[in-house]
PAMILUM-917633 format. One record per residue (C-alpha): x, y, z. Coordinates in steps of 0.5 Angstrom, whole numbers, padded with zeros to 4 digits, always signed. Each point is the difference from the previous one (the first is absolute). Last residue first. Layout:
residues N
XYZ/...
//
This chain:
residues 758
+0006+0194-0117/-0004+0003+0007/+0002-0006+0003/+0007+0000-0001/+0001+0006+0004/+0008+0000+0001/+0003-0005-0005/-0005+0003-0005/+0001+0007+0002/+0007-0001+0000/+0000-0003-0007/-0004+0006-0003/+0005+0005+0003/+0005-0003-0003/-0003+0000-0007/-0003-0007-0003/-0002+0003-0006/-0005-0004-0001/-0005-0003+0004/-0001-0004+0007/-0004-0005+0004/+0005-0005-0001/+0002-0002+0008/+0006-0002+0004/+0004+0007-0003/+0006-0005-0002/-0006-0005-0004/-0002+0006-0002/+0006+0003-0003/+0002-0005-0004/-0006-0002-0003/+0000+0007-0002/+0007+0000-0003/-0002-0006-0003/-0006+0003-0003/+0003+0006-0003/+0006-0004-0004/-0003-0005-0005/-0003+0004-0004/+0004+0006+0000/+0006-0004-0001/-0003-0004-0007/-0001+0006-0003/+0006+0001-0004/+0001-0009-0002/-0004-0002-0005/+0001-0008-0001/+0005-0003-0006/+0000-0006-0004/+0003+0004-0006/-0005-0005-0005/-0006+0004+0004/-0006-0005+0004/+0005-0005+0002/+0002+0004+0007/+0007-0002+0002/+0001-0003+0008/+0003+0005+0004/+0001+0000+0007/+0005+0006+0001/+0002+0004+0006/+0001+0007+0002/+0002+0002+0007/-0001+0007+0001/+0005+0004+0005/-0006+0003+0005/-0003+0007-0003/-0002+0006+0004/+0007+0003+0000/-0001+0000-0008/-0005+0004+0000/-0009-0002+0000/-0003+0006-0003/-0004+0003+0007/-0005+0007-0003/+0000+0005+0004/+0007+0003-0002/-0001-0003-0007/-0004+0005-0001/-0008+0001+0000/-0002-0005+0005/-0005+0004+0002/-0004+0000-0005/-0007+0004+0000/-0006-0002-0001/-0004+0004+0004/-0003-0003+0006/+0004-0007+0000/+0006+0003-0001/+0004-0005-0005/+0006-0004+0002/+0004-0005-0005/+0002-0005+0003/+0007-0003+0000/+0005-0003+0006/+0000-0006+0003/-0003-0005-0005/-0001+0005-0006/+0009+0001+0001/+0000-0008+0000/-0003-0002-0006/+0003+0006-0003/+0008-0003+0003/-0003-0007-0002/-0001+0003-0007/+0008+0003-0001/+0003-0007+0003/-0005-0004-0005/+0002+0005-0006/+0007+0001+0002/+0000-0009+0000/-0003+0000-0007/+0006+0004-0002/+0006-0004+0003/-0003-0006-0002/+0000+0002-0008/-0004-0005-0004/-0003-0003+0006/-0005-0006-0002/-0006-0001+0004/-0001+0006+0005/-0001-0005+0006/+0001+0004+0006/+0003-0002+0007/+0001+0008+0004/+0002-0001+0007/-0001+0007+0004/+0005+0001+0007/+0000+0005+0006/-0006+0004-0002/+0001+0006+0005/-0006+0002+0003/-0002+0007+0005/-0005-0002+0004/+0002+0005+0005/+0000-0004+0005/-0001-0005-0002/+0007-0001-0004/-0003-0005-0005/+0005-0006-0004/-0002-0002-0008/+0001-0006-0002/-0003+0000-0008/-0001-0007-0004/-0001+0000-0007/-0003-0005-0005/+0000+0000-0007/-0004+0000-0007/+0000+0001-0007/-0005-0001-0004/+0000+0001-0007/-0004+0003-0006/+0002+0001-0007/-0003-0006-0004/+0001+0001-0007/+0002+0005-0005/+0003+0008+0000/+0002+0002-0006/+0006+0000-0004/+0005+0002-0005/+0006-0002-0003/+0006+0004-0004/+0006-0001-0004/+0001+0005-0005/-0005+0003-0003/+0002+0000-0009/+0003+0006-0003/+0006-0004-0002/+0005+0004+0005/-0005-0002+0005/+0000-0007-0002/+0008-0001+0000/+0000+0004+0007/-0005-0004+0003/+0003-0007-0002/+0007+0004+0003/-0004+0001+0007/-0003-0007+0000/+0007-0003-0002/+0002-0004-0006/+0002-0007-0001/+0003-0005-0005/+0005-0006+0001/-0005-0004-0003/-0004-0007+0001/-0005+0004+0005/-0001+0008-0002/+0001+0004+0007/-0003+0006+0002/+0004+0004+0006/-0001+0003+0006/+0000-0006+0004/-0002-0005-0003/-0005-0001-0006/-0001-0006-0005/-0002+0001-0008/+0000-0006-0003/-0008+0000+0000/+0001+0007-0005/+0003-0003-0005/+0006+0003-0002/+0002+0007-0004/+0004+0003+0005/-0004+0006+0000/-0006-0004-0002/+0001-0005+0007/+0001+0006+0003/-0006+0003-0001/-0004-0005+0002/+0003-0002+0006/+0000+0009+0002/-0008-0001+0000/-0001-0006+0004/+0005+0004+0005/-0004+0005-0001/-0006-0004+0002/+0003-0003+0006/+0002+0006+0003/-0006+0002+0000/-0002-0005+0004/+0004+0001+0004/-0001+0008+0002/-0007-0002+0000/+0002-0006+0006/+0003+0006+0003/-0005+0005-0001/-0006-0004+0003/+0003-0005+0005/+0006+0005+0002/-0004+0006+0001/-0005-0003+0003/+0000+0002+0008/-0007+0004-0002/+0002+0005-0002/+0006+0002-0006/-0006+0004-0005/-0003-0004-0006/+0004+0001-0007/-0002+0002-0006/+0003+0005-0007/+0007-0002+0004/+0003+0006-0004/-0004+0006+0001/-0003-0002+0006/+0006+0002+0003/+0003-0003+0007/+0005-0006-0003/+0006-0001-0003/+0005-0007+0003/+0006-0001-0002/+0004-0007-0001/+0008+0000-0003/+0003+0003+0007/-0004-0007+0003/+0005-0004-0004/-0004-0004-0005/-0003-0008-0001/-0006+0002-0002/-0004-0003+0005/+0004+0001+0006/+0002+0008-0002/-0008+0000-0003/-0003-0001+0008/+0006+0004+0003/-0002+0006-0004/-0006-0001+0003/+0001+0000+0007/+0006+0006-0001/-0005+0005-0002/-0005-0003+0003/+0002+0002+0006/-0005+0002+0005/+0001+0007+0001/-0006+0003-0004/+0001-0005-0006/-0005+0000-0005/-0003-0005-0004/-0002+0002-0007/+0008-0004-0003/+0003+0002-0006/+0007-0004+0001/+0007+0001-0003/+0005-0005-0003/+0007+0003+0000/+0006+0001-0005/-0001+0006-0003/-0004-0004-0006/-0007+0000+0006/-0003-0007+0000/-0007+0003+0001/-0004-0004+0006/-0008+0002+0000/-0005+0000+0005/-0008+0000+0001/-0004+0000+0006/-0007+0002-0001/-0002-0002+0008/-0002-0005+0004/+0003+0000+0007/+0005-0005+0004/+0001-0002+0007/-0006-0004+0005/+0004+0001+0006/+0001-0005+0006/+0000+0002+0007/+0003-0004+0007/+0000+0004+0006/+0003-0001+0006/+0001+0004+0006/+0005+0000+0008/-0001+0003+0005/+0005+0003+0005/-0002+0004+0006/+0005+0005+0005/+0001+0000+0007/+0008-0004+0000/-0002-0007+0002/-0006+0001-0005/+0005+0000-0006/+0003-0006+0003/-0006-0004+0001/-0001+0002-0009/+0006-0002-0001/-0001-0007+0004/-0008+0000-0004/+0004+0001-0008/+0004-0006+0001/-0005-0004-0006/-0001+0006-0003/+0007+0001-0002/-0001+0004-0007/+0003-0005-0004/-0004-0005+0002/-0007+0004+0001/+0002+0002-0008/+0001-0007-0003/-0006-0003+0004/-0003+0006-0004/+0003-0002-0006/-0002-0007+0000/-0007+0001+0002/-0001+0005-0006/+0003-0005-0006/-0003+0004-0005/-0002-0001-0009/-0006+0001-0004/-0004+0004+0004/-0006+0002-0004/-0004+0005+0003/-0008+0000+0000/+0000+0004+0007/-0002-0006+0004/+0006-0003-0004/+0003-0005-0005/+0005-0005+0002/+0005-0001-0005/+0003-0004+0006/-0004-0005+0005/+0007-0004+0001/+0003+0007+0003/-0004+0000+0005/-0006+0007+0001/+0002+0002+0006/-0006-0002+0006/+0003-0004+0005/+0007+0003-0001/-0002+0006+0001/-0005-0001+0007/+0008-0004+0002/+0005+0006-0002/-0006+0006+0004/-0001-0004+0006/-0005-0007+0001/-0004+0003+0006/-0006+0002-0005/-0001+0007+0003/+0008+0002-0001/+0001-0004-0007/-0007+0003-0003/+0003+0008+0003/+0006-0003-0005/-0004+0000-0006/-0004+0006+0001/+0007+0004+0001/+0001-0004-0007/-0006+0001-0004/+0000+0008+0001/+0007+0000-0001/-0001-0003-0006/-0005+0003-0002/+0002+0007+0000/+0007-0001-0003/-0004-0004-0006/-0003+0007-0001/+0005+0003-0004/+0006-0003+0001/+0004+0005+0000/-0005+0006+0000/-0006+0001-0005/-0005+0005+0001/-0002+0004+0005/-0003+0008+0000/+0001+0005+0004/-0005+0001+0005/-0008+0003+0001/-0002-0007-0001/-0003-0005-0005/-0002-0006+0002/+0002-0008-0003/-0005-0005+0005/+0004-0006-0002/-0003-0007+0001/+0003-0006+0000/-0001-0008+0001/+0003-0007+0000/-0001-0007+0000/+0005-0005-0003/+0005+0000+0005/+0007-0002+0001/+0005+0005+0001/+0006+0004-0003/-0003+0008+0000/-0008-0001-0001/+0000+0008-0001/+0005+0000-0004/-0004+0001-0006/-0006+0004+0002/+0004+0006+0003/+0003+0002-0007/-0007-0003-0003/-0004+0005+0005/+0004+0005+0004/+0005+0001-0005/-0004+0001-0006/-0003+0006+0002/+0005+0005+0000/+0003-0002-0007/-0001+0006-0004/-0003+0004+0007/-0006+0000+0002/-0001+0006+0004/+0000+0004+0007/+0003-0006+0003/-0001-0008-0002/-0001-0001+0007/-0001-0008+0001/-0005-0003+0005/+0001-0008+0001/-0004-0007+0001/+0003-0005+0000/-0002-0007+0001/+0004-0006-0001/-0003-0007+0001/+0003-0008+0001/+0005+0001+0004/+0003-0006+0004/+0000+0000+0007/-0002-0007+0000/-0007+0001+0002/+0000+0006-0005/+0002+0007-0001/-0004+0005-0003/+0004+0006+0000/-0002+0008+0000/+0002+0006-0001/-0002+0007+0000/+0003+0005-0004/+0003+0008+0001/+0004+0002-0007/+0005+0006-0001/+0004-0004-0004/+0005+0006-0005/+0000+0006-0001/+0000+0004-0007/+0005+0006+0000/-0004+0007+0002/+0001+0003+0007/+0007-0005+0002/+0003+0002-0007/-0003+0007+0000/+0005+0001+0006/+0005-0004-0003/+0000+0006-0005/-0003-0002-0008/+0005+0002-0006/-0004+0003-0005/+0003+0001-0007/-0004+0005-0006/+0004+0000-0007/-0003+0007-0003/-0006+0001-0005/-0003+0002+0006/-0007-0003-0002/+0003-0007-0003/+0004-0001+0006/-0005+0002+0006/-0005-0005-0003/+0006-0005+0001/+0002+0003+0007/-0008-0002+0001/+0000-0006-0002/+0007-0003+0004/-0004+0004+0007/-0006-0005+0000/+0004-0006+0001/+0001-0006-0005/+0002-0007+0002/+0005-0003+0003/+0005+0006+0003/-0002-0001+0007/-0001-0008-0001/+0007-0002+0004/+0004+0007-0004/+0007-0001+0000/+0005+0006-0002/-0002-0001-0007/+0005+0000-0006/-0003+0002-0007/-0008+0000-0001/-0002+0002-0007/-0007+0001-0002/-0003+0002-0007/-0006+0003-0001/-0003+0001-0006/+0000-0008-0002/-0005+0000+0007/-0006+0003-0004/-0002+0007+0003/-0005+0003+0004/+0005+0002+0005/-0002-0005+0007/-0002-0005-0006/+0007+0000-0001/+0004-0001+0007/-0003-0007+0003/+0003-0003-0007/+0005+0004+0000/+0002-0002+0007/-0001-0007-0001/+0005+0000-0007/+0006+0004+0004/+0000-0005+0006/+0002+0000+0008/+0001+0008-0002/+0005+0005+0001/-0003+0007-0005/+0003+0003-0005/-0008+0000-0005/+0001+0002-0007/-0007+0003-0004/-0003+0000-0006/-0003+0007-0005/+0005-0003-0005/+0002+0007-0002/-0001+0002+0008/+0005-0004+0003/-0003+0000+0007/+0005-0002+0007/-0001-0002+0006/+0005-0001+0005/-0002-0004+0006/+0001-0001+0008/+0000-0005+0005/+0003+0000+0006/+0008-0004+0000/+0001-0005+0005/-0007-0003+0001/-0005+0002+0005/-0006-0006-0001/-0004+0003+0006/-0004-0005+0004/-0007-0001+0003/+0000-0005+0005/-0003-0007-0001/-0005+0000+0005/-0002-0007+0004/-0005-0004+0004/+0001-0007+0001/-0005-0006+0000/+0001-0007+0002/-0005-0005-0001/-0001-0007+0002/-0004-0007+0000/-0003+0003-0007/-0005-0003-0003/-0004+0008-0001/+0006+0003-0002/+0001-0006-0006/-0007+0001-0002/+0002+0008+0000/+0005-0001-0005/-0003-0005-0005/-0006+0006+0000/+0005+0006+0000/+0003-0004-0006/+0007+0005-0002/+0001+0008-0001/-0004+0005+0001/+0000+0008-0001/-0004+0006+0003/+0002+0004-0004/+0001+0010+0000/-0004+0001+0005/+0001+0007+0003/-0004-0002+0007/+0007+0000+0004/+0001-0001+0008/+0003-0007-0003/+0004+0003-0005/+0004+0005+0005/+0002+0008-0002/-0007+0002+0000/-0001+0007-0001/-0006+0005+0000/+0000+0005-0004/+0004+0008-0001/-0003+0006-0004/+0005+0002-0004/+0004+0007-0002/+0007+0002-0003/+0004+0005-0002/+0007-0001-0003/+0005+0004+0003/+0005-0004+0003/-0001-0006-0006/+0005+0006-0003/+0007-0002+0004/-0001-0007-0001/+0001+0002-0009/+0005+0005+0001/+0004-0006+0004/-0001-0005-0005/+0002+0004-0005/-0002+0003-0006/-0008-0001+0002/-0006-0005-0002/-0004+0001+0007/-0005-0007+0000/-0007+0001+0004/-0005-0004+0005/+0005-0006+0001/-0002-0005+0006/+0004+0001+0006/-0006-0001+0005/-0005-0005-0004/-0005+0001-0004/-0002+0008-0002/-0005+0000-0005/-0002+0005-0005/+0006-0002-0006/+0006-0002+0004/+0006-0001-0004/+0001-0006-0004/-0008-0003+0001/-0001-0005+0004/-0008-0002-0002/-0003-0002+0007/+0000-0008+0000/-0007-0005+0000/+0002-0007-0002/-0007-0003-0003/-0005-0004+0004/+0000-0008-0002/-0001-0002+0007/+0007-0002+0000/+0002+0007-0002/+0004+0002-0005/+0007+0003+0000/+0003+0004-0005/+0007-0002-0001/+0002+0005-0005/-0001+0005+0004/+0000+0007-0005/+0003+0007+0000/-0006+0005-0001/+0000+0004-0007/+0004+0005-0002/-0004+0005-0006/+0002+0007+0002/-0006+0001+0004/+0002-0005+0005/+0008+0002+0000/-0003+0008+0002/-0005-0003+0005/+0006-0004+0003/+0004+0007+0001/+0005+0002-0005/+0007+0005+0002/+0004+0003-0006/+0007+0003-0001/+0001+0001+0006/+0007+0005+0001/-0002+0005+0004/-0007+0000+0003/-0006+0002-0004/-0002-0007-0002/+0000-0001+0009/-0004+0006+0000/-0006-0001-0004/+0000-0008+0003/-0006+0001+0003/-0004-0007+0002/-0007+0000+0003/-0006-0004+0002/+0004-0007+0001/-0003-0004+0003/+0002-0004+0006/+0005-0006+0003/+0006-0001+0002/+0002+0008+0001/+0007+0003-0002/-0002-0001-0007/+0007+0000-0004/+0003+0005-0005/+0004-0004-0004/+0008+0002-0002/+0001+0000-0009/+0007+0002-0003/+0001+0002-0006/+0007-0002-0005/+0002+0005-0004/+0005-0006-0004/-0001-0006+0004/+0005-0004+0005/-0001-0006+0004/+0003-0002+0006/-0006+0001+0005/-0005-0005-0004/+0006-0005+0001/+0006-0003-0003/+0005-0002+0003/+0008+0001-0001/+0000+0001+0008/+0006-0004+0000/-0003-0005+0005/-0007-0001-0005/+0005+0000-0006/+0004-0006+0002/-0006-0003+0004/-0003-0001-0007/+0005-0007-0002/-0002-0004+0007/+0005-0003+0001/+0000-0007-0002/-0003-0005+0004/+0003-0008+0000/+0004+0002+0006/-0006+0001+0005/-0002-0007-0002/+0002-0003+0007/-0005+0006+0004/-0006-0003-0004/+0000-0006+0005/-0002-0007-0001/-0004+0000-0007/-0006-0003+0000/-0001-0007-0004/-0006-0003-0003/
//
């Protein structure tokens, strides 16, 4: 196995990518581009408490006001037929116990559950006529209690486990040591470029239903949507144009696309909603959110021989579509990382709360394991005297021993993780770093410097299913259900049958975001794109040009084995004679026939571990506990790099998440009344440029065998990886690991200064 030196060198080999022009030259496409003909506009009347019932809605008024045209309550939606939006990731007890979630209607029915819920929706002729009526609804509630934090929280929705608590607690009772930890993952908003929004629209002949909307998958997002209506997902159809960005904020369903469709049908009139960042910061799904326990067994050697955790997740107000699977199987699957030990257990207490529900963020709970893992690796490094680099080599998993299968139950196939650790302490300058950090202290100020290795359990199931269509215009089109929100995918999959086609990337396009044309697909998530639509693309590929083989050797009247192709062409052996992809398909055409098309569906192994190390130096002015984070060195191996300069944004742009949950984001709510107080983006610390060291990106790739691409996820690997190094850096410079995220100034002066109270 051979890792690749350096993915800086292979820069050069990365085409442009070929969506960039339209993006740069405000030629995109979103929710707010779009034109209809007498098209409505629909604002949502919010709860302005967290937690109540609702003993009176008056929207008199508001239907009187100028220009509205109509205004609904939840009761309204209920009466009509609506149904409650639903969790596909129902959780059951360990005991047996079934999962237990409140009912989450589009718009509140009776009960108000989080603040910012919506309790109304105004349909008017204009935006601002429609804001201009919540003025003067009338409204009345008897408020609750509010509970804003899981472990404070009797609303049970699971008690989950994971692994063999017997084989566990016998390696804890054998143990020569334990180090035990004790961290939050804070919660933090997703908060893409573009807010969400939708346009609806009802075809009344045909009673069905077109839904605008960016989405990470047109296909999940009917699924979630139909039941909601009472229909069968053939009646609605989904299409999704260009997406500024989403993380998990536009994966799944959310309450206010059922009730824009309702609204459609009711008004007989396209209904658009467009949310403010506001109602973004009150209303997106959030991510994290989990405060855990964490205890090593170690032996005699210092070697691990037992995990427990144990961890209380927030789930919000609701169960989200996906929301409970974060917390367990996302969380469960990395929680092992790269070392070797066979007994481990977890248990996940999922509670529900007066705040706005989670659901997958970038990485999707394998974030929360991993920094969980890593800061109670390096506490180990400290409290057995071998450091952070030697505690890690004693206990990763060596190469000789790989496929290795898990505690977790899984499998991989193929990693050198000593090798690129070692590769990330070199480069990032460990072995000079005490002489730094006596200059620093020279001058007053405090340097420290983290590690954190990761590994990603990458890929997802789905529907996927892909076509190939040679176009006689001159160029091969793609139908693919995966859907890029800034990704690339545009250029990525292009790329993958330019090379097997032999084509120019001009002649490849790619079609996706309408379930009306790719009758299946999963949603872009999970870092899969590549292993489950790419391998797609190319099996589909193959069948067409299976297809076109067979059809040329009739169209130029030879035997099908004789027929060979080349870069475009199909050429019969022994003969002169040749005919073009595209000329095949206009002869075919104009006989009646289909041209040259294949099709296929997702097959085979699509899960990968991509893995990395990265180091963090960061240096701390303790007066003001400011940091500035002085150099980050990232090693990843991602298997095969289709397009280097792409995998490297998506690593630069997940470091940078990373980072900003590090020292930045948490999602604050009063505790007494449930309030957010981070309802802006004046309260709520996104990470800026100023805060960013100048990435160093390397590669150690060694091809993954589980796809015939060779390929690792790559988009989430950042996220993973980056907090605990930031973390780690930061204790080792405070003196001390007693802290949590976000690492604000303050934070960090109070544990420089009142260390025992941390």
């Amino acid at each position: 196995m051979k890792a690749v030196a350096d993915s800086s060198s292979l820069i050069e080999c990365s085409p442009h990518r070929v969506e960039d022009d339209r993006f740069i030259t405000g030629q995109g496409r979103y929710v707010a581009d779009l034109k209809f003909e007498n098209l409505a506009h629909a604002v949502f009347l919010r709860a302005p408490v967290a937690h109540a019932r609702i003993t009176s809605i008056n929207l008199d008024a508001v239907r009187e006001s100028e220009g509205v045209i109509a205004a609904f309550t939840g009761l309204d939606l209920k009466q009509a037929g609506l149904r409650p939006m639903p969790c596909l990731r129902a959780t059951n007890s360990a005991d047996g116990t079934p999962f237990n979630a409140p009912e989450r209607y589009p718009i509140a029915v009776d009960t108000v559950r989080h603040a910012g819920e919506a309790i109304a929706v105004v349909i008017a002729e204009s935006e601002a006529q429609a804001l201009d009526a919540l003025d003067v609804a009338e409204l009345e509630f008897d408020t609750l209690d509010v509970v804003v934090d899981a472990p404070s929280s009797r609303e049970n929705a699971f008690d989950w486990e994971k692994g063999d608590r017997a084989t566990t607690d016998e390696a804890f009772a054998r143990a020569a040591r334990i180090v035990r930890l004790e961290a939050v993952n804070n919660r933090v908003l997703i908060s893409p470029i573009e807010p969400r929004g939708a346009v609806a629209v009802h075809d009344h002949e045909l009673n069905a239903y077109t839904l605008y909307a960016p989405t990470q998958g047109v296909h999940l997002v009917r699924t979630l949507l139909a039941p909601t209506l009472g229909i069968e997902p053939s009646k609605l159809r989904v299409i999704t144009n260009d997406v500024g960005g989403s993380f998990g904020a536009k994966l799944v369903s959310m309450p206010e696309q059922t009730a824009l469709l309702f609204a459609a049908k009711a008004c007989r009139r396209p209904v658009r909603w467009l949310a403010t960042r506001s109602e973004n910061q009150l209303t997106d799904i959030a991510g994290r959110d989990h405060v855990s326990t964490a205890e090593l067994a170690l032996d005699a050697d210092h070697r691990i021989i037992g995990l427990r955790v144990e961890t209380y997740a927030n789930l919000g107000a609701y169960a989200s579509a996906l929301g409970p699977s974060p917390p367990t199987a996302g969380f469960a699957a990395t929680l092992c990382g790269p070392y070797d030990f066979q007994a481990m257990h977890l248990t996940v207490r999922g509670r529900f709360t007066n705040t706005a529900p989670t659901d997958a963020y970038r990485g999707s709970g394998k974030p929360e394991s991993v920094h969980l893992m890593e800061r109670l690796i390096a506490r180990a490094g400290i409290e057995t005297g071998l450091g952070p680099i030697e505690f890690r080599r004693r206990n990763l998993i060596p190469a000789r021993r790989l496929p290795y299968t898990a505690a977790s139950g899984y499998i991989y196939d193929n990693a050198d993780f000593a090798s690129v650790m070692d590769k990330a302490v070199e480069l990032a300058g460990w072995q000079d770093f005490e002489s730094r950090r006596r200059t620093s202290e020279s001058v007053g100020l405090r340097r420290g410097i983290g590690l954190g290795l990761y590994l990603h359990t990458s890929g997802v199931t789905s529907q996927e299913l892909s076509r190939v269509k040679v176009n006689a215009s001159g160029f091969v089109s793609i139908e693919t259900g995966t859907q890029s929100s800034g990704q690339g995918h545009e250029t990525s999959f292009a790329q993958l049958i330019a090379e097997k086609l032999g084509l120019k990337l001009n002649e490849v396009r790619v079609f996706q975001g309408d379930s009306l044309n790719a009758e299946s697909g999963g949603p872009t998530a999970g870092s899969s794109s590549l292993q489950v639509g790419g391998v797609t693309i190319l099996r589909a590929a193959d069948a067409m040009l299976e297809r076109a083989k067979d059809r040329a050797a009739a169209h130029l009247g030879v035997n099908v084995d004789s027929i060979t192709y080349e870069r475009g062409y199909l050429y019969a052996a022994g003969t002169n004679h040749s005919v073009s992809l595209f000329e095949l398909t206009a002869a075919l055409e104009s006989r009646g026939e289909p041209g040259c098309q294949g099709e296929a569906a997702l097959a085979g192994n699509i899960l990968t571990i991509p893995n990395g190390a990265y180091v963090c130096e960061v240096v701390i002015d303790p007066d003001t506990g400011s940091i500035e984070i002085e150099r980050f060195v990232a090693v990843d191996d991602v298997g095969r790099r289709l397009n280097p300069q792409i995998v490297e944004g998506q690593i630069h742009g997940a470091i940078a998440q990373g980072i900003g949950q590090a020292l930045h984001e948490r999602v604050i709510y009063d505790p007494e009344s449930g309030q957010m107080l981070t309802g802006s983006l004046m309260d709520y610390g996104l990470p800026r440029a100023d805060d960013l060291p100048m990435l160093e990106v390397y590669a150690a790739d060694i091809p993954t065998t589980n796809n015939i691409l060779g390929m690792k996820g790559a988009g989430e690997i950042g996220c993973i990886g980056a907090p605990a190094a930031v973390m780690n850096a930061v204790a080792d410079a405070v003196g001390h690991d007693k802290i949590d995220m976000p690492l604000t100034p303050e934070g960090v002066w109070r544990a420089l200064e009142f260390p025992e109270l941390s």
